[in-house]
N, C-alpha and C positions, 0 to 999 in steps of 0.2 A: 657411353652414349645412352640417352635415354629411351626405353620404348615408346612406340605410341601409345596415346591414355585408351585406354578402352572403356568401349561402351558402358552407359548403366546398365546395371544384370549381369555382366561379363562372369564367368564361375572359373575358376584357375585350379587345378591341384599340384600338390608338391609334395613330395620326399621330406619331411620335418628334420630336423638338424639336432646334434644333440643337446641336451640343456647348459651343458656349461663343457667346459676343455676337461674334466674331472671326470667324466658320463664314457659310456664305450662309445667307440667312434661312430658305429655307424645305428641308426634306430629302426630302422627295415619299417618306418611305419609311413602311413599318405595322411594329407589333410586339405583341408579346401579353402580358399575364403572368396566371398563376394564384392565385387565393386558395388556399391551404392549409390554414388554420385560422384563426380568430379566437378572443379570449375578454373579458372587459371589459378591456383595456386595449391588446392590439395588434389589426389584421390583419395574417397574413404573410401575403407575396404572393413566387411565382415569376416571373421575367422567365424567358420560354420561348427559345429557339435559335433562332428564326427571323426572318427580314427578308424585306418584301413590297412589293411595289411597288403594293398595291391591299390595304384590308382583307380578313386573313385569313378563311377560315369554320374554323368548330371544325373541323372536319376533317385543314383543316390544320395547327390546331395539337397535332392530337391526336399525330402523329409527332414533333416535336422536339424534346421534354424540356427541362429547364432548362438556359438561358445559363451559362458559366463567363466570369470576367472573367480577361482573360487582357493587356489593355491596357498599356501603361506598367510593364510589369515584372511585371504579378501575380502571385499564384501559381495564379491558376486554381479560384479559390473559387466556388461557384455564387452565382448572383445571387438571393439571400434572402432579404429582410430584413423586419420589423415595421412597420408605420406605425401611429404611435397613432392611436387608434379618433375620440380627439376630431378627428384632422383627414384623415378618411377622407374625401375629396371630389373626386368623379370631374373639378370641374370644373378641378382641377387639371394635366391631363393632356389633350392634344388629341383632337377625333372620339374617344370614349370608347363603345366598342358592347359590348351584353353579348350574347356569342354563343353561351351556354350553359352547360353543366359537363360535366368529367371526372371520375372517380374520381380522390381520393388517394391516391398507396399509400402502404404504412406506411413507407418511406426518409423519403419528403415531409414524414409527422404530423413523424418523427421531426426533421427542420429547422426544424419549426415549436417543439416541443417544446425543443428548443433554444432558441432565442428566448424562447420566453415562460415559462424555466428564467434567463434570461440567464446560459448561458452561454458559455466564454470562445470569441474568434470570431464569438458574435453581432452582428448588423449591425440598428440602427437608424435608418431612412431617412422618406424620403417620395414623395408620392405621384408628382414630377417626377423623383425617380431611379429609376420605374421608366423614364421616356424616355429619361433618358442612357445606362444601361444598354445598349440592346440598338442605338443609333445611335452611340456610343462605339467598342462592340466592330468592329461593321460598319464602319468608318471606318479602326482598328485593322490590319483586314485588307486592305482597298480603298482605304484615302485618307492612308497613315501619314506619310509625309511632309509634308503639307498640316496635319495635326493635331495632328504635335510643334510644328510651326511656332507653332500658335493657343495649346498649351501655354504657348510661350517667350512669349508676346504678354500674354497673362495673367500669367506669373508678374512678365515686366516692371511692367508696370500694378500689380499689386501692391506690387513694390517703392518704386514710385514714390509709391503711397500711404501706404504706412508712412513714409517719409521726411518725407511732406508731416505723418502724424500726429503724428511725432515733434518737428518745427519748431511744430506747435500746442498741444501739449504742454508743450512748453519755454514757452511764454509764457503759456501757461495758469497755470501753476506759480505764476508769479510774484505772482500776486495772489490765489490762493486760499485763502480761510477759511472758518471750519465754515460763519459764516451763508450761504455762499454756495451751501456743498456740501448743506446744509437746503431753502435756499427754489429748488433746480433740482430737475428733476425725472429720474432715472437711468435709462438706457437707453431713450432716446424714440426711436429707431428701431424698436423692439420693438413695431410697431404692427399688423403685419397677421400673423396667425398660420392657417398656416403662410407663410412657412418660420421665424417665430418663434416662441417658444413660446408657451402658450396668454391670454389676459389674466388669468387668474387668478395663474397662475403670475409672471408680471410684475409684477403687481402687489403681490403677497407679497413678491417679489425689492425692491421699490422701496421699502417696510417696511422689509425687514432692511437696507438700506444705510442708513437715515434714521437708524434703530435706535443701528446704531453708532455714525455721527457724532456723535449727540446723548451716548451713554453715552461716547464719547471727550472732549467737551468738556465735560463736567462734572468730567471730571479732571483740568481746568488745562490751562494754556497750553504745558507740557513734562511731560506723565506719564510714569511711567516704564515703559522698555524693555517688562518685565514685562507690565506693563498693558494696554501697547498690544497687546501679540504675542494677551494671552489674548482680544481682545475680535477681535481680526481672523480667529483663531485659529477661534471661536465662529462667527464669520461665513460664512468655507469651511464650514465644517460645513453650517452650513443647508444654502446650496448643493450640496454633496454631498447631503445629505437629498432636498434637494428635486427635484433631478436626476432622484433614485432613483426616489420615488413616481412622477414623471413621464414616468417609462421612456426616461429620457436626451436629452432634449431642448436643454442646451447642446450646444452643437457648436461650430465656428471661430470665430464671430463671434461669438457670446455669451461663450463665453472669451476673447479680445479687451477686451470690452468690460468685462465683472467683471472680470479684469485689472487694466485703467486704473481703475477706481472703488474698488479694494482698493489701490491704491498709491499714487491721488489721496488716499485716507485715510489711509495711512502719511505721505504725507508734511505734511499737514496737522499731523497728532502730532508731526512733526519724531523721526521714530522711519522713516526710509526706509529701511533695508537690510533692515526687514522685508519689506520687498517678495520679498526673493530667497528667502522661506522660505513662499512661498503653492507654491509647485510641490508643495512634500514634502505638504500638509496636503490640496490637492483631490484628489479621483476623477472628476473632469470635464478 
């Protein structure tokens, strides 16, 4: 369940979380960020400058302005970003204290205005990037070599897993037809939102994949090139659409995932090279 959105000025602190699963469990450190503005469909929120070794009082955070990310090569962007309103929930974020408000000034409207302008440079997040945030940068400065380290450590494990998806993939292949791609159900890890998107959104998403299957297998068993591109074609779209109204809510792993299920479709059609032309078509 969602909280309720809090005022402009609202100042919140929390317990930062560690930087990745790699990092010691717990970071004994505090940080802050500010609501900026809301309206129905984001809250921006400021991550402020500071690191504490004990929750801040407004006081404190009334000197430090906002975090610049500056980590892994940035360019030093302030730490800004929207979180949609549907998944505004403090219990996302550890020891979550509301320790008052400050005035906005107009610089601030104005990043938030941005935002909820989308645009270019806007940053849409949530509610656990405000904790990496401000225990990133601090790490950044004080623990950089320990933290490129956990980078490399993750990107490994990553690679490791694309590999292994790739090997599942391949045998997947091998025996896939529409009835199967009909009677499964797409993107069931999509279950707890956030950090997924919302059930509605899901389950629209699991519609338009069904959608197609079905309008490609009424085409025969080798339709043509054509046919296939327009209805895959249609498909991005939505997604693009829906992204939209949803205030950009794919992200890595969602793209990932629509990915595989837009190519597990091409190749069902026996029309795969359309795969290589979903890049040019989304805006996710």
């Amino acid at each position: 369940m969602k909280n309720p959105v809090p005022i402009d000025g609202s100042v919140f602190s929390f317990r930062t979380r560690p930087f990745s699963e790699f990092a010691p469990p717990a970071t004994d450190r505090f940080a802050a960020f500010k609501v900026l503005a809301s309206n129905h469909q984001f809250v921006v929120v400021a991550v402020q400058g500071g690191i504490w070794n004990a929750a801040p009082t407004l006081s404190d955070v009334s000197v430090c302005g906002i975090l610049h990310v500056r980590r892994f090569l940035d360019t030093g962007r302030p730490a800004v970003w929207g979180i949609n309103i549907e998944e505004w929930k403090l219990s996302e974020i550890d020891e979550p204290v509301l320790l008052g408000a400050l005035e906005v000034s107009a610089d601030e409207i104005g990043l938030a205005e941005k935002i909820f302008n989308f645009l270019p440079g806007s940053v849409i997040s949530s509610m656990d990037g405000a904790s990496m945030a401000p225990e990133g940068e601090w790490r950044w400065v004080n623990d950089r070599g320990a933290l490129e380290a956990e980078r490399e450590q993750v990107r490994a494990r990553a690679a490791a897993q694309r590999a292994a998806q790739e090997t599942r993939m391949k045998n997947r292949l091998r025996g896939l037809t529409w009835e199967k791609l009909r009677s499964e159900t797409p993107f069931e890890r999509w279950t707890t939102s956030p950090p997924y998107p919302s059930e509605q959104f899901t389950r629209e998403a699991r519609m338009a994949i069904h959608r197609a299957c079905e309008t490609l297998q009424e085409l025969g068993p080798k339709p043509k090139k054509t046919d296939v591109r327009k209805v895959l074609r249609t498909l991005v779209e939505w997604f693009n659409r829906a992204d939209d109204e949803a205030g950009g809510v794919i992200e890595t792993e969602e793209r990932e995932d629509i990915c595989a299920a837009l190519e597990e479709i091409a190749f069902v059609a026996r029309q795969e090279s359309l795969a290589n032309e979903i890049d040019e078509w989304r805006t996710w």
